[in-house]
C-alpha positions in Angstrom: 42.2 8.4 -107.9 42.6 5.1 -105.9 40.7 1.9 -107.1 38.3 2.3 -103.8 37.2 6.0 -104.8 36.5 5.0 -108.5 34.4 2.2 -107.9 32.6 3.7 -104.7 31.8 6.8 -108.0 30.8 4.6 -110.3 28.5 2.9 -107.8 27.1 6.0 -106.8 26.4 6.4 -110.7 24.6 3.2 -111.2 21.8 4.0 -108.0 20.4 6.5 -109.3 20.4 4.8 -113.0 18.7 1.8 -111.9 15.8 4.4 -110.3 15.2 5.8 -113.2 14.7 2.4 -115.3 12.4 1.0 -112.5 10.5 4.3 -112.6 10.4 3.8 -116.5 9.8 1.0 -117.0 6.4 1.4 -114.8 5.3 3.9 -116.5 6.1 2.7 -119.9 4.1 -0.6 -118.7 0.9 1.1 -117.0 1.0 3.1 -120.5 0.8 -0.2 -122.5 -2.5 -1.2 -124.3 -4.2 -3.9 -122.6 -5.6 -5.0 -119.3 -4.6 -7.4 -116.4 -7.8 -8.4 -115.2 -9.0 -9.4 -118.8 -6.0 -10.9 -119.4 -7.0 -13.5 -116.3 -10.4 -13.5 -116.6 -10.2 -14.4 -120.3 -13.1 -14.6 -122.9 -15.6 -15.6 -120.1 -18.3 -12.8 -119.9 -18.0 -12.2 -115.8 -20.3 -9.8 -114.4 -18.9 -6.0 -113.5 -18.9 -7.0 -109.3 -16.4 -9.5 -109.8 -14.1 -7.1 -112.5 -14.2 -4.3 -109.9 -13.4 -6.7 -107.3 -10.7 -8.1 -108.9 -9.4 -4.5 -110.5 -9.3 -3.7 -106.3 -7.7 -7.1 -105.0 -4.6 -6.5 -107.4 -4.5 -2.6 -106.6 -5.2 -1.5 -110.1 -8.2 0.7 -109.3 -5.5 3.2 -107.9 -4.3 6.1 -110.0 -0.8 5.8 -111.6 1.4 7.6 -109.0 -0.2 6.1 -106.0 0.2 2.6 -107.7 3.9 3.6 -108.6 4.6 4.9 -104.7 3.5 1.2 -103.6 6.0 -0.2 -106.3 8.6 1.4 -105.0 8.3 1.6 -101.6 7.8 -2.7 -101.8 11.0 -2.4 -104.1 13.1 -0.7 -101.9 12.2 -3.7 -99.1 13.4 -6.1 -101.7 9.4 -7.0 -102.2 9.3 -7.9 -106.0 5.1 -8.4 -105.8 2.3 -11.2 -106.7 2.6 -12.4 -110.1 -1.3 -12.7 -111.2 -0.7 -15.0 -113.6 1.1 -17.9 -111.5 -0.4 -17.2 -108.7 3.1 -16.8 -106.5 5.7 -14.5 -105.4 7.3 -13.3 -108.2 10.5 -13.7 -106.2 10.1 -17.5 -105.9 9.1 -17.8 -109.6 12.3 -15.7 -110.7 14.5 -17.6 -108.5 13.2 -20.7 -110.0 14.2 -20.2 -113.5 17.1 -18.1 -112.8 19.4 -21.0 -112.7 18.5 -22.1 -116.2 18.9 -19.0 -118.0 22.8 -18.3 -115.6 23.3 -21.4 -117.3 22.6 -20.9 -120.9 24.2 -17.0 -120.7 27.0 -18.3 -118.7 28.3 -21.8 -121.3 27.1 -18.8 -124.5 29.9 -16.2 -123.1 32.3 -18.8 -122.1 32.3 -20.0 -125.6 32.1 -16.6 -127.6 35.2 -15.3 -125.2 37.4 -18.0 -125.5 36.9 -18.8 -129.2 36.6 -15.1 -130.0 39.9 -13.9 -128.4 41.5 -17.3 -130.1 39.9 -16.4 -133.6 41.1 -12.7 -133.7 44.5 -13.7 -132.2 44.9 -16.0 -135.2 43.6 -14.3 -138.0 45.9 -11.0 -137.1 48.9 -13.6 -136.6 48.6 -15.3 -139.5 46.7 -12.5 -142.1 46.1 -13.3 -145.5 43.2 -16.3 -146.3 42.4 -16.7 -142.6 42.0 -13.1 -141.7 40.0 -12.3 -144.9 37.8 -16.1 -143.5 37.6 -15.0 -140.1 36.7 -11.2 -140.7 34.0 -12.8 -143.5 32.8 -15.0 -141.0 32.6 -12.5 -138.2 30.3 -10.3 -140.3 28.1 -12.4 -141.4 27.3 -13.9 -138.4 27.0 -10.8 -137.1 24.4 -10.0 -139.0 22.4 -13.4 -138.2 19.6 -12.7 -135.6 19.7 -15.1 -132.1 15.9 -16.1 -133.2 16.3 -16.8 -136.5 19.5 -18.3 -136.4 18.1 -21.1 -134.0 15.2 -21.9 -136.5 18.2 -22.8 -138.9 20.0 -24.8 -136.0 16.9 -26.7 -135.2 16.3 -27.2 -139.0 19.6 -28.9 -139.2 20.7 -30.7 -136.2 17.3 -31.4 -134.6 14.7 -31.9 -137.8 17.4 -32.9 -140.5 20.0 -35.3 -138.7 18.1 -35.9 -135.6 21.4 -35.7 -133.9 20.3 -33.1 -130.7 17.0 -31.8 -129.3 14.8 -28.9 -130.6 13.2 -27.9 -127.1 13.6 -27.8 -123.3 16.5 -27.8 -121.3 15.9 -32.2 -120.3 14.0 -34.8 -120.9 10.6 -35.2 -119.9 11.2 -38.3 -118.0 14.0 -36.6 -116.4 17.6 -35.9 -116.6 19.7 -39.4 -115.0 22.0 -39.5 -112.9 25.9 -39.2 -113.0 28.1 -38.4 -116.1 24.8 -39.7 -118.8 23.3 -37.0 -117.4 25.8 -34.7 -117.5 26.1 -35.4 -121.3 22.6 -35.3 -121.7 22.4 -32.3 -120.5 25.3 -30.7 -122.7 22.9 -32.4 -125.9 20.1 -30.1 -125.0 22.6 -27.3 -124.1 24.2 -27.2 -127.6 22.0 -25.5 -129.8 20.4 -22.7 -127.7 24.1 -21.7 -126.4 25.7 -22.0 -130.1 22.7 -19.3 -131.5 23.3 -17.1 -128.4 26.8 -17.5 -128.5 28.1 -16.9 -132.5 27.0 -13.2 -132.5 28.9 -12.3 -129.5 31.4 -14.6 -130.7 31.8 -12.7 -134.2 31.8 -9.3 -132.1 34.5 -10.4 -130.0 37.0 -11.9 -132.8 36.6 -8.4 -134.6 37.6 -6.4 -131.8 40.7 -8.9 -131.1 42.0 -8.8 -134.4 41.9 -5.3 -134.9 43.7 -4.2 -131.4 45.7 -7.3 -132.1 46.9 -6.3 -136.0 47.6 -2.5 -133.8 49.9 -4.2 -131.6 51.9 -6.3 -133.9 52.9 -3.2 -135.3 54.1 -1.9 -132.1 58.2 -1.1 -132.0 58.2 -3.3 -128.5 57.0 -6.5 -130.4 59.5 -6.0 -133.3 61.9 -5.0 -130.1 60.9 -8.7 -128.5 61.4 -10.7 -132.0 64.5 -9.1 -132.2 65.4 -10.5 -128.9 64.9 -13.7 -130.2 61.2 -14.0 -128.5 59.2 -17.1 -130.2 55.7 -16.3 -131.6 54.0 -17.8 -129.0 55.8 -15.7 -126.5 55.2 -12.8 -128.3 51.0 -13.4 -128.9 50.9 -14.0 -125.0 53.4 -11.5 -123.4 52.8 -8.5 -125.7 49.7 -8.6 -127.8 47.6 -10.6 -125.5 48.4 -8.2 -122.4 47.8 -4.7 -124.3 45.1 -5.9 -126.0 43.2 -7.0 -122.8 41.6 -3.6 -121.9 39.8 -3.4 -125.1 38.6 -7.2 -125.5 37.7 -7.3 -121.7 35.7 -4.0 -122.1 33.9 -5.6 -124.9 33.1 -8.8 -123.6 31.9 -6.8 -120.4 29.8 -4.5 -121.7 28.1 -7.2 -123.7 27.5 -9.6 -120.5 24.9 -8.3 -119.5 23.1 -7.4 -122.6 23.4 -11.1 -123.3 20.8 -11.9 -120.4 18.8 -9.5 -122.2 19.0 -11.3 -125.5 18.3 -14.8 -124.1 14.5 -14.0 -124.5 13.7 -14.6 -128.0 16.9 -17.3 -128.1 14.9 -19.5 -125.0 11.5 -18.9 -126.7 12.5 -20.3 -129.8 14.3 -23.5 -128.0 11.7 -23.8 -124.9 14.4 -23.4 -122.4 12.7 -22.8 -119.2 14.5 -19.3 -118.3 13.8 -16.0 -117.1 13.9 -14.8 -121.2 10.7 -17.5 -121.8 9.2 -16.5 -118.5 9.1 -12.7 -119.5 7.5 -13.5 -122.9 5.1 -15.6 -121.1 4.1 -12.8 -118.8 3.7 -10.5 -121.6 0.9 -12.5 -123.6 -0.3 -12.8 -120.1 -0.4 -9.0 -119.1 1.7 -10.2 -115.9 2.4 -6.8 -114.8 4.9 -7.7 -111.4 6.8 -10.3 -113.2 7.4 -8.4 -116.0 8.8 -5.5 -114.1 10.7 -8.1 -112.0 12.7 -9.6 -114.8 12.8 -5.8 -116.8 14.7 -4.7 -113.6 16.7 -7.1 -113.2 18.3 -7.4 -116.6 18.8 -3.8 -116.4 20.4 -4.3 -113.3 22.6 -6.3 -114.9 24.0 -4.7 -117.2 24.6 -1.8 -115.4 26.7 -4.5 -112.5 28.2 -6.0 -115.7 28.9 -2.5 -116.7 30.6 -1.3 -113.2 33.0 -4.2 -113.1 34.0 -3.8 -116.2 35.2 -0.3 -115.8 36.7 -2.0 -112.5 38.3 -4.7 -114.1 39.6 -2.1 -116.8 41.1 0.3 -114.0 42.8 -2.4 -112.7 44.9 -3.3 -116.4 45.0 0.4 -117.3 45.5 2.9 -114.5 45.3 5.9 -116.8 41.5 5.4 -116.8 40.0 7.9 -114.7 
Protein backbone atom coordinates (compact mmCIF):
# COMPACT_ATOMS: atom_id res chain seq x y z
CA UNK A 1 0.00 0.00 0.00
CA UNK A 2 1.52 3.34 -1.10
CA UNK A 3 1.99 6.20 1.59
CA UNK A 4 -0.96 8.29 -0.44
CA UNK A 5 -3.55 5.24 -0.06
CA UNK A 6 -2.73 4.77 3.73
CA UNK A 7 -3.12 8.19 4.73
CA UNK A 8 -6.14 8.99 2.32
CA UNK A 9 -7.68 5.42 4.76
CA UNK A 10 -6.77 6.67 7.82
CA UNK A 11 -8.35 10.04 6.97
CA UNK A 12 -11.34 8.47 5.90
CA UNK A 13 -11.30 6.79 9.49
CA UNK A 14 -10.97 9.88 11.42
CA UNK A 15 -14.33 11.75 9.57
CA UNK A 16 -16.58 9.69 10.69
CA UNK A 17 -14.81 9.52 14.33
CA UNK A 18 -14.86 13.10 14.86
CA UNK A 19 -18.95 12.88 13.94
CA UNK A 20 -19.51 10.70 16.37
CA UNK A 21 -17.68 12.88 19.29
CA UNK A 22 -19.48 16.09 18.12
CA UNK A 23 -22.76 14.12 18.18
CA UNK A 24 -21.61 12.94 21.75
CA UNK A 25 -20.51 15.23 23.12
CA UNK A 26 -24.05 17.12 22.54
CA UNK A 27 -25.82 14.86 23.85
CA UNK A 28 -23.78 14.07 26.79
CA UNK A 29 -23.98 18.09 27.43
CA UNK A 30 -27.90 18.75 26.81
CA UNK A 31 -28.01 15.57 29.26
CA UNK A 32 -25.98 17.44 31.97
CA UNK A 33 -27.76 18.92 35.12
CA UNK A 34 -28.16 22.48 35.01
CA UNK A 35 -29.48 25.31 32.95
CA UNK A 36 -28.01 28.09 30.66
CA UNK A 37 -30.44 30.70 31.17
CA UNK A 38 -30.09 30.46 35.04
CA UNK A 39 -26.70 30.23 34.70
CA UNK A 40 -26.81 34.07 33.03
CA UNK A 41 -29.56 35.31 34.69
CA UNK A 42 -28.03 34.35 38.10
CA UNK A 43 -29.78 34.63 41.62
CA UNK A 44 -31.92 37.57 40.50
CA UNK A 45 -35.60 36.50 40.72
CA UNK A 46 -36.64 37.66 36.83
CA UNK A 47 -40.05 37.20 35.95
CA UNK A 48 -41.12 33.90 33.61
CA UNK A 49 -41.59 36.47 30.15
CA UNK A 50 -38.13 37.32 30.18
CA UNK A 51 -36.93 33.34 31.05
CA UNK A 52 -39.06 32.21 28.08
CA UNK A 53 -37.79 34.90 26.06
CA UNK A 54 -34.44 34.24 26.78
CA UNK A 55 -34.85 30.08 26.72
CA UNK A 56 -36.21 31.24 22.79
CA UNK A 57 -33.40 33.85 21.85
CA UNK A 58 -30.61 31.14 22.58
CA UNK A 59 -32.79 28.29 20.77
CA UNK A 60 -33.16 26.18 23.88
CA UNK A 61 -36.95 25.98 23.85
CA UNK A 62 -36.32 23.44 20.93
CA UNK A 63 -36.41 19.66 21.47
CA UNK A 64 -33.03 17.91 21.56
CA UNK A 65 -32.81 16.59 17.88
CA UNK A 66 -33.99 19.74 16.30
CA UNK A 67 -31.36 21.64 18.54
CA UNK A 68 -28.73 18.98 17.57
CA UNK A 69 -29.66 19.33 13.52
CA UNK A 70 -28.96 23.19 13.96
CA UNK A 71 -25.55 22.25 15.62
CA UNK A 72 -24.48 20.44 13.04
CA UNK A 73 -25.64 21.83 10.16
CA UNK A 74 -23.74 25.46 11.60
CA UNK A 75 -20.79 22.95 12.24
CA UNK A 76 -20.47 21.61 9.01
CA UNK A 77 -20.24 25.53 7.66
CA UNK A 78 -17.42 25.99 10.07
CA UNK A 79 -20.05 28.13 12.32
CA UNK A 80 -18.84 27.23 15.99
CA UNK A 81 -22.08 29.47 17.66
CA UNK A 82 -22.69 32.47 20.27
CA UNK A 83 -20.96 31.91 23.41
CA UNK A 84 -23.76 33.28 26.09
CA UNK A 85 -21.47 33.85 28.53
CA UNK A 86 -18.98 36.39 26.60
CA UNK A 87 -21.28 37.67 24.62
CA UNK A 88 -19.07 36.82 21.20
CA UNK A 89 -18.41 34.38 18.54
CA UNK A 90 -17.10 31.48 20.05
CA UNK A 91 -14.74 31.48 17.07
CA UNK A 92 -13.15 34.81 18.01
CA UNK A 93 -13.01 33.87 21.68
CA UNK A 94 -11.21 30.44 20.82
CA UNK A 95 -8.88 32.04 18.47
CA UNK A 96 -7.98 34.47 21.08
CA UNK A 97 -6.64 32.14 23.68
CA UNK A 98 -5.51 29.57 21.30
CA UNK A 99 -2.06 31.06 20.96
CA UNK A 100 -1.43 30.83 24.65
CA UNK A 101 -2.34 27.33 25.29
CA UNK A 102 -0.10 26.25 21.45
CA UNK A 103 2.36 27.86 23.57
CA UNK A 104 2.37 26.19 26.81
CA UNK A 105 1.52 22.46 25.08
CA UNK A 106 4.11 23.22 22.46
CA UNK A 107 7.57 24.44 25.09
CA UNK A 108 5.74 21.22 27.64
CA UNK A 109 6.34 18.49 24.54
CA UNK A 110 9.43 20.08 23.41
CA UNK A 111 10.92 19.62 26.79
CA UNK A 112 9.39 16.03 27.71
CA UNK A 113 10.70 14.79 24.06
CA UNK A 114 14.01 15.97 24.10
CA UNK A 115 14.91 15.26 27.73
CA UNK A 116 12.87 12.01 27.66
CA UNK A 117 14.55 10.38 24.51
CA UNK A 118 18.04 11.83 26.28
CA UNK A 119 17.03 10.23 29.73
CA UNK A 120 16.17 6.68 28.42
CA UNK A 121 19.17 6.77 25.99
CA UNK A 122 21.33 7.26 28.99
CA UNK A 123 20.03 5.22 31.52
CA UNK A 124 19.96 1.96 29.03
CA UNK A 125 23.72 3.06 28.00
CA UNK A 126 25.02 3.40 31.06
CA UNK A 127 22.60 0.71 33.41
CA UNK A 128 23.32 0.21 36.89
CA UNK A 129 22.63 3.48 39.51
CA UNK A 130 21.39 5.61 36.69
CA UNK A 131 18.90 3.30 35.15
CA UNK A 132 17.65 2.14 38.62
CA UNK A 133 17.52 6.71 39.19
CA UNK A 134 15.99 7.29 36.09
CA UNK A 135 13.43 4.28 35.98
CA UNK A 136 12.63 5.53 39.93
CA UNK A 137 12.26 8.82 38.75
CA UNK A 138 10.13 8.08 35.77
CA UNK A 139 7.62 6.31 38.01
CA UNK A 140 7.11 8.40 40.44
CA UNK A 141 6.54 11.28 38.49
CA UNK A 142 4.44 9.43 36.69
CA UNK A 143 2.34 9.01 39.25
CA UNK A 144 2.27 12.93 40.15
CA UNK A 145 -1.03 14.59 38.87
CA UNK A 146 -0.42 17.96 36.39
CA UNK A 147 -2.79 19.87 39.14
CA UNK A 148 -1.36 18.82 42.09
CA UNK A 149 2.08 18.82 41.04
CA UNK A 150 1.83 22.62 40.24
CA UNK A 151 0.39 23.40 43.79
CA UNK A 152 3.94 21.90 44.86
CA UNK A 153 5.79 24.07 42.14
CA UNK A 154 4.07 27.18 43.16
CA UNK A 155 4.72 26.28 46.87
CA UNK A 156 8.37 26.18 46.13
CA UNK A 157 9.48 28.55 43.49
CA UNK A 158 6.72 31.12 43.66
CA UNK A 159 5.62 31.19 47.64
CA UNK A 160 8.91 29.84 49.18
CA UNK A 161 11.88 31.45 47.13
CA UNK A 162 10.02 34.02 45.35
CA UNK A 163 12.13 33.26 42.41
CA UNK A 164 9.20 32.94 39.45
CA UNK A 165 5.47 33.82 39.23
CA UNK A 166 2.39 31.78 40.58
CA UNK A 167 -0.22 33.09 37.92
CA UNK A 168 -0.87 34.41 34.33
CA UNK A 169 1.02 34.12 31.39
CA UNK A 170 2.69 38.30 31.90
CA UNK A 171 2.62 40.93 33.86
CA UNK A 172 -0.17 43.09 34.45
CA UNK A 173 1.48 46.19 33.35
CA UNK A 174 2.57 44.32 30.38
CA UNK A 175 5.18 42.20 28.87
CA UNK A 176 8.29 44.87 27.55
CA UNK A 177 9.78 44.94 24.80
CA UNK A 178 12.81 43.13 23.17
CA UNK A 179 14.93 40.28 24.74
CA UNK A 180 13.51 41.52 28.80
CA UNK A 181 10.61 40.53 27.48
CA UNK A 182 11.41 37.55 25.96
CA UNK A 183 12.93 36.47 29.37
CA UNK A 184 10.12 37.57 31.18
CA UNK A 185 8.05 35.70 29.48
CA UNK A 186 10.14 32.36 29.81
CA UNK A 187 9.83 33.33 33.99
CA UNK A 188 6.06 32.96 33.80
CA UNK A 189 6.47 30.06 31.30
CA UNK A 190 8.48 27.86 33.62
CA UNK A 191 6.30 26.41 36.05
CA UNK A 192 3.10 25.72 34.11
CA UNK A 193 5.25 23.91 31.27
CA UNK A 194 7.60 22.01 33.96
CA UNK A 195 4.06 20.39 35.73
CA UNK A 196 2.63 19.70 32.17
CA UNK A 197 5.75 18.55 30.94
CA UNK A 198 7.42 15.85 33.75
CA UNK A 199 4.60 13.23 33.24
CA UNK A 200 4.94 13.04 29.65
CA UNK A 201 8.46 13.40 30.22
CA UNK A 202 8.64 10.24 32.61
CA UNK A 203 6.40 8.33 29.93
CA UNK A 204 8.70 9.04 27.30
CA UNK A 205 12.17 8.09 29.07
CA UNK A 206 10.42 4.60 29.95
CA UNK A 207 9.56 3.75 26.61
CA UNK A 208 13.22 4.86 25.27
CA UNK A 209 14.97 2.87 27.65
CA UNK A 210 13.14 -0.15 27.26
CA UNK A 211 13.26 -0.27 23.21
CA UNK A 212 16.72 1.16 23.75
CA UNK A 213 18.08 -1.86 26.42
CA UNK A 214 16.10 -4.21 23.30
CA UNK A 215 18.43 -2.82 20.82
CA UNK A 216 21.66 -2.95 22.54
CA UNK A 217 21.21 -6.49 22.56
CA UNK A 218 20.73 -6.60 18.98
CA UNK A 219 23.70 -8.88 17.04
CA UNK A 220 24.04 -5.61 14.52
CA UNK A 221 25.15 -3.32 17.50
CA UNK A 222 27.59 -6.00 18.85
CA UNK A 223 28.29 -6.39 14.83
CA UNK A 224 29.01 -2.33 14.77
CA UNK A 225 31.34 -2.40 18.12
CA UNK A 226 33.04 -5.01 16.58
CA UNK A 227 33.78 -2.84 13.63
CA UNK A 228 35.37 -0.57 15.85
CA UNK A 229 32.07 1.91 15.91
CA UNK A 230 32.51 4.47 19.01
CA UNK A 231 29.54 4.65 21.49
CA UNK A 232 28.29 7.60 20.27
CA UNK A 233 28.07 6.26 16.80
CA UNK A 234 26.49 3.44 17.95
CA UNK A 235 23.44 5.32 20.30
CA UNK A 236 22.88 7.52 17.04
CA UNK A 237 23.21 5.15 14.03
CA UNK A 238 21.62 1.98 15.55
CA UNK A 239 19.71 2.39 18.70
CA UNK A 240 18.44 5.81 18.06
CA UNK A 241 17.14 4.84 14.42
CA UNK A 242 15.22 1.43 15.42
CA UNK A 243 14.05 2.85 18.31
CA UNK A 244 12.36 5.80 16.60
CA UNK A 245 9.06 4.05 15.56
CA UNK A 246 8.24 3.31 19.02
CA UNK A 247 9.32 6.71 20.91
CA UNK A 248 7.75 8.74 17.87
CA UNK A 249 4.50 6.69 18.26
CA UNK A 250 4.50 7.58 21.84
CA UNK A 251 5.20 11.03 21.88
CA UNK A 252 2.45 11.23 19.08
CA UNK A 253 -0.23 9.65 20.44
CA UNK A 254 0.30 11.68 23.61
CA UNK A 255 0.35 15.24 21.65
CA UNK A 256 -2.69 15.65 21.45
CA UNK A 257 -3.98 14.33 24.74
CA UNK A 258 -1.60 16.92 26.10
CA UNK A 259 -3.92 19.83 24.89
CA UNK A 260 -6.43 17.88 26.66
CA UNK A 261 -4.60 17.89 29.95
CA UNK A 262 -3.66 21.62 29.92
CA UNK A 263 -7.03 22.37 31.54
CA UNK A 264 -6.55 21.69 35.11
CA UNK A 265 -2.51 22.56 34.60
CA UNK A 266 -3.75 26.45 33.19
CA UNK A 267 -6.47 26.60 36.01
CA UNK A 268 -4.16 26.02 38.64
CA UNK A 269 -1.45 28.71 37.15
CA UNK A 270 -4.11 31.20 35.54
CA UNK A 271 -2.73 30.87 32.18
CA UNK A 272 -5.15 32.41 29.85
CA UNK A 273 -5.70 29.29 27.52
CA UNK A 274 -8.35 27.32 25.91
CA UNK A 275 -7.95 24.59 29.15
CA UNK A 276 -8.96 27.81 31.66
CA UNK A 277 -11.51 29.07 29.12
CA UNK A 278 -13.36 25.54 29.12
CA UNK A 279 -13.40 25.41 32.90
CA UNK A 280 -14.74 28.86 32.90
CA UNK A 281 -17.52 27.92 30.51
CA UNK A 282 -18.45 25.03 32.61
CA UNK A 283 -19.24 27.00 36.00
CA UNK A 284 -20.87 29.15 33.50
CA UNK A 285 -23.10 26.53 31.71
CA UNK A 286 -21.55 28.03 28.29
CA UNK A 287 -22.99 25.46 26.25
CA UNK A 288 -21.30 26.57 22.46
CA UNK A 289 -17.98 27.18 23.93
CA UNK A 290 -17.83 24.21 25.63
CA UNK A 291 -18.64 22.14 22.71
CA UNK A 292 -16.18 24.31 20.66
CA UNK A 293 -13.12 23.59 22.67
CA UNK A 294 -14.57 19.67 23.46
CA UNK A 295 -14.35 19.36 19.58
CA UNK A 296 -11.52 20.57 18.99
CA UNK A 297 -9.25 18.74 21.42
CA UNK A 298 -10.77 15.73 20.12
CA UNK A 299 -9.97 16.82 16.88
CA UNK A 300 -6.68 16.84 17.89
CA UNK A 301 -5.86 14.02 18.98
CA UNK A 302 -7.38 12.20 16.39
CA UNK A 303 -4.83 14.78 13.67
CA UNK A 304 -2.09 14.04 16.19
CA UNK A 305 -3.18 10.55 15.92
CA UNK A 306 -3.25 10.29 11.87
CA UNK A 307 0.25 11.80 11.53
CA UNK A 308 1.60 9.68 13.71
CA UNK A 309 0.70 6.57 12.02
CA UNK A 310 2.00 8.69 8.91
CA UNK A 311 5.12 9.54 10.38
CA UNK A 312 5.43 5.81 11.50
CA UNK A 313 4.73 4.40 7.84
CA UNK A 314 7.32 6.50 6.72
CA UNK A 315 10.27 4.83 9.33
CA UNK A 316 8.67 1.39 9.08
CA UNK A 317 7.09 0.34 5.87
CA UNK A 318 5.93 -2.96 7.24
CA UNK A 319 3.01 -1.03 8.90
CA UNK A 320 0.04 -1.62 7.00
Amino acid sequence: MSLLSYTLRRLLHAIPLLLAVAVLNFCLIAAAPGDPVTALIGDFPAPAEYVAKMRQDYGLDQPLPVRLGRYLQHLASLDLGYSFANRMPVSTLVAARLGATLKLTGTALAVAAVLGVALGLLAARLGGWVDRLVRFGATLSYAMPEFWLGQLLILAFAIGLGWLPSQGAAPLRGAAAGWAGFVEGLRYLLLPASALALRYLALIARITRARAVEVLRADYVLAARARGASETRVLLDHVLRNAAPSVITVIGYNAGLLLAGSALTETVFGWPGIGRLLFDSIAARDTPTMLAILLMVSASVVIANLLTDVLHRLLDRRVA
